[in-house]
Structures are given as C-alpha cells and as structure tokens.
N, C-alpha and C positions, 0 to 999 in steps of 0.2 A: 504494500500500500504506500503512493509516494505521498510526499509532504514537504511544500515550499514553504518560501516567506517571503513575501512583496510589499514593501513598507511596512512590515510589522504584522502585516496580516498573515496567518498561520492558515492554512489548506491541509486538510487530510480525511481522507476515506475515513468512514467508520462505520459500523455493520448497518447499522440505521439509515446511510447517505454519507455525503458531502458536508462536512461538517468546515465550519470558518469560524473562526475569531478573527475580531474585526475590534482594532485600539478604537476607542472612542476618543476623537480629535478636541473634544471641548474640556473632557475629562479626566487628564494625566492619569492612570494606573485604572483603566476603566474600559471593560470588553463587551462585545455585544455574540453572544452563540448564535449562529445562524445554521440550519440542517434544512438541504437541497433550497437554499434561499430562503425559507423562513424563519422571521426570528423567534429564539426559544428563551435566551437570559440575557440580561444583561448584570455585567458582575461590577460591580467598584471594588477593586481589592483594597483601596487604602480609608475608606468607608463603608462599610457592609449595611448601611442604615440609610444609605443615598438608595433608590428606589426608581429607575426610571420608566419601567414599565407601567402605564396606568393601573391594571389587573391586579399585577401584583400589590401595589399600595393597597387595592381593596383587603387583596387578603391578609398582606400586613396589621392591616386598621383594627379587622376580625382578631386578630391572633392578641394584638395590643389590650383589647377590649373584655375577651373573655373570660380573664385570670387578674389578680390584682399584679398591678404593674412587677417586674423584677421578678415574677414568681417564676421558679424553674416549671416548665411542662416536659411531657413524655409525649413528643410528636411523632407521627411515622407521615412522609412525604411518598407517594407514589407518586411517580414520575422526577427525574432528579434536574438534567439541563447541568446549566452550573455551578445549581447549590444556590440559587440566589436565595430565597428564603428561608432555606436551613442555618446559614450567614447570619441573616438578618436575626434570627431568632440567638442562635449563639452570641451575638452581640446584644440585645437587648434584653435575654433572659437566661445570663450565666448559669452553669451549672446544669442544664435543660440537657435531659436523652433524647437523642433522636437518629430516628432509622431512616435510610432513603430508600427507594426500592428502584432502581435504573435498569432497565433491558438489555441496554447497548453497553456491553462490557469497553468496547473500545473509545467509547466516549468517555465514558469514566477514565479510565487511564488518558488523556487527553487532557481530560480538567484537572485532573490530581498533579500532571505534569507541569501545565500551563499556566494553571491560577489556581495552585492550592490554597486549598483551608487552613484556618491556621489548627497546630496540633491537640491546641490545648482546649477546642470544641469535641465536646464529648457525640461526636456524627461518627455513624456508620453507614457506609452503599453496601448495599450488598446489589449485584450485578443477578436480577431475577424478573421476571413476571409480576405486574402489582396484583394480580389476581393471586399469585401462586402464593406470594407472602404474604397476601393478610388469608389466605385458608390454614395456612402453616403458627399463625401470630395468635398465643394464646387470647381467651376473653377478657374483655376491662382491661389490657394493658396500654394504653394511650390515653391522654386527655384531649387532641385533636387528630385526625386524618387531614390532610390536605392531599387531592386530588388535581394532577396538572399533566396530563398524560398523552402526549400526542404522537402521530407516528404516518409521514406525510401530512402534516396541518390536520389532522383528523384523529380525535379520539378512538380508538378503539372499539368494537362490537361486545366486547366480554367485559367490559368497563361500564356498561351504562345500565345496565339488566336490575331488577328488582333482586333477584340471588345475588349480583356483588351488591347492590345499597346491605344487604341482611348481614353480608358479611363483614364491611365497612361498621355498621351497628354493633355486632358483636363483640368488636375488639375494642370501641370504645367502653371509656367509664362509665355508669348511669347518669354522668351530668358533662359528658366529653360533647366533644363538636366536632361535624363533619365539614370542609370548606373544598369547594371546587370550581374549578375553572371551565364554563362552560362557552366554548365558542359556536356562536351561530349568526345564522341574516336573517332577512325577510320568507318565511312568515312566521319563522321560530318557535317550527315543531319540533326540532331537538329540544332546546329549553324548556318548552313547556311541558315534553315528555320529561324531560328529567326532573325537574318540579316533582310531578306527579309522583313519578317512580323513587324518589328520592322520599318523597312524605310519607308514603304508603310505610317506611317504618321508621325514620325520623322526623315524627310529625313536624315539630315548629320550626320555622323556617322563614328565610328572609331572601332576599335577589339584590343584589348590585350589579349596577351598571350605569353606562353613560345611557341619557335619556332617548337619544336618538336609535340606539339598540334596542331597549326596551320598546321602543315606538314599533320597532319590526322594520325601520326607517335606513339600517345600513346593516354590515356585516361587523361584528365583533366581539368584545369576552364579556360576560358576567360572572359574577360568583353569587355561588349559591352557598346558603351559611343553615346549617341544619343541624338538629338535636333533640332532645326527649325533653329541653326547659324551652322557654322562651328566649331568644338571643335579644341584646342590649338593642331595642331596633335606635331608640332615640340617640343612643353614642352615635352607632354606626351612621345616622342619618344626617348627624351635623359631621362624622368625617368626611362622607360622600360629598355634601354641599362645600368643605372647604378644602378641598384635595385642586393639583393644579387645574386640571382637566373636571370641573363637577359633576357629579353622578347622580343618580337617583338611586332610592330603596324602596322596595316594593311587598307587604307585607302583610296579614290579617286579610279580610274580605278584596283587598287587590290583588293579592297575590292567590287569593283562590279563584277568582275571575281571568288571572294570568294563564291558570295552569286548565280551567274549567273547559272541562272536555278532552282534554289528553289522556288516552288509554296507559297506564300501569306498560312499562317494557320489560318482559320476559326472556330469556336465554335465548329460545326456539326463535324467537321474530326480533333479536337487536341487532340493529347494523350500527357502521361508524357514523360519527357525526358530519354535521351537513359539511363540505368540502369549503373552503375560502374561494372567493370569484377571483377568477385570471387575473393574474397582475398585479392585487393586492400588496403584494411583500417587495414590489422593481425597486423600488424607492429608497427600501435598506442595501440593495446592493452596491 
C-alpha cells in the first residue's frame, strides 16, 4: 500500500478506502480525516477541546450536559475516525474509560502513527465490528454509547435495526445515554426511522440539528440523544441556539410528530442510510 506527502498532506490506502490527512492551514497542529473524499474528523492535536465539526459540538454539548461537569464517565465510541471525541472527552473529563470500537485496522495504525493520543488517556481501539463488540460488552457497563459509524458516507445496514438499538440498551446503565450521529436529506426517512426504532427501547429522546435539516430542506447530520430518563432538553437547547452554526432541538409532542408514522426497522428489512448527493464533500478537497 503506497503513501506520499504533498505539502504535509499524508495519502495512504486503508482497508476502508483512500484515507488523507489534510494540515489545516488556519490551525497550526490541526488535521482534517478524509476517507474516499469524505470528511470523517477533524483533530487539533494541541487543543483537543477546539471542535470544528458542527455534529460533533452537538455531541460534545450532550456528553458536557449529562454528568456533573469533570465527572469521569465509562464511554464506549462505535465508530473511531481520529478519536476526535474520545480527545475531547479525555481532556474534559480526566480519568474517564473509554473503549473505541474501529473496523479498519489500518486506519487505526495511521492515526496512532500520525496524531497520536496522548498516553496518559485511559482509551482503548480495539480494531472490530461495532455490532460485534457491544454483543461481546457485558450489561450496564457504560454511562454513554456514542454512535458515529460510517463506511462510504453511509451508515451501515446492521447499525440501524431495533436488535442493535436492544443491544446499544443493554450495555448501558439504567440512567446511561445513547448519542448518535444521524446523516440524512430530504424527506428524512432514515431519521425518522431511527427516531422510531431508537425509542421503541430508549424511550426519551431529543434530535439536534441545524434547522434547515430538520426542515427536510438540505442534506446533513443530526444527533439523536436517547435514554430511559428525560435528557436536559433546556441545556441542550440554549447550547444548540448559541453554538457557531445555531441549531435547533426537537423534543416531547415535536419530536413525536417528527418521527409519527415511521415503521420500527428490523434486521430482515434494514438497509444503509440515505447516501450524500454528488458532490457534496469537492469542497474539502
């Protein structure tokens, strides 16, 4: 597998695609993951708390919000990138276990090489299936799941199913939380299916996103924030309105109107999620 460097910029195969790092010119010690041209992380080595992905802030905001500030949590990440959030979490809430569950074995070594973590974060990749390790991950062992799992700009078919939300469930606490990253466009029957299939066994639940997504009005990420208590909707709604980019939250009788009418998704009938429109990603290249 070869591998250049053209102005800093790093090229190399990895089982998953065409993987780039890409220096960010604004932000001295600052990379962007891009896999077959789409972007997946963006890392600040010398700040792990700079944030530039919009998405991620939400789920930043979620993770900030749930636990009284500084408290160490037991998080497991399905789907890894370059650890941007795992970062972020080891810097804001030392002492915090967390598992990552990454597919692409040679990605991993790529990131570990390139822009490692620093040692003394108590994160473990294991290189597996996120399906495969939360069936293998005893019960109650996590205070949150984050979900961010793509492979081609598209979620996976065995990711979305009511059996993984049961099993996502299971491993959490009786008061843990589930966060995920749901990309979609117009008319935003993935989301609304995952709503659905998401509550059917972590009832309460919230949605971020930018409003014009929500509208069904372009293509791009929500998070969906889900659990057995009520999530903070009011924090979360004044982070949403004061984040660069503002967002909305959508929640109680909206977000049952959101989701109202979307069938429950099953193992037998899940596919991957809706694809990004042509062209979307030229811009990061």
């Amino acid at each position: 597998m070869g591998r250049r460097r053209d102005e800093q910029r790093v090229v190399e195969q990895v089982d998953t695609g065409r993987a780039e790092l890409v220096p960010d010119v604004d932000r001295p010690g600052s990379w962007t993951l891009l896999l077959d041209g789409a972007p997946q992380s963006h890392v600040d080595l010398t700040d792990p708390t700079h944030l530039e992905f919009e998405y991620v802030r939400r789920l930043a905001a979620a993770i900030d919000l749930l636990a009284p500030t500084g408290a160490p949590l037991r998080v497991l990440h399905l789907g890894g990138g370059a650890l941007t959030l795992p970062r972020y979490v080891a810097a804001t809430r030392p002492g915090s276990t967390q598992r990552v569950a990454e597919v692409d074995g040679a990605l991993v070594d790529l990131v570990r090489r390139a822009l490692p973590w620093p040692a003394t974060a108590r994160l473990r990749v294991r290189v597996a299936d996120a399906r495969e390790v939360l069936t293998s991950t005893r019960d109650a062992a996590y205070d949150v799941v984050v979900a961010d799992v793509f492979a081609g700009a598209r979620t996976p078919a065995h990711l979305t199913s009511v059996e993984y939300a049961t099993e996502v469930a299971r491993v959490l606490r009786p008061d843990g939380w589930y966060l995920a990253n749901l990309a979609d466009g117009p008319p935003l029957r993935y989301a609304r299916a995952q709503v659905a299939t998401v509550r059917a066994v972590l009832p309460r639940a919230c949605l971020v996103g930018d409003a014009g997504v929500l509208r069904g009005r372009r293509y791009g990420n929500l998070v969906l924030v889900a659990g057995r208590v009520e999530p903070p909707v009011a924090a979360l709604t004044r982070r949403a309105a004061g984040d660069w980019f503002p967002g909305r939250l959508v929640a109680g009788d909206e977000l049952d109107r959101f989701a109202g009418g979307a069938a429950v998704v099953r193992d037998d009938g899940a596919a991957d999620s809706t694809p990004p429109p042509p062209g979307i990603f030229s811009v990061r290249r």
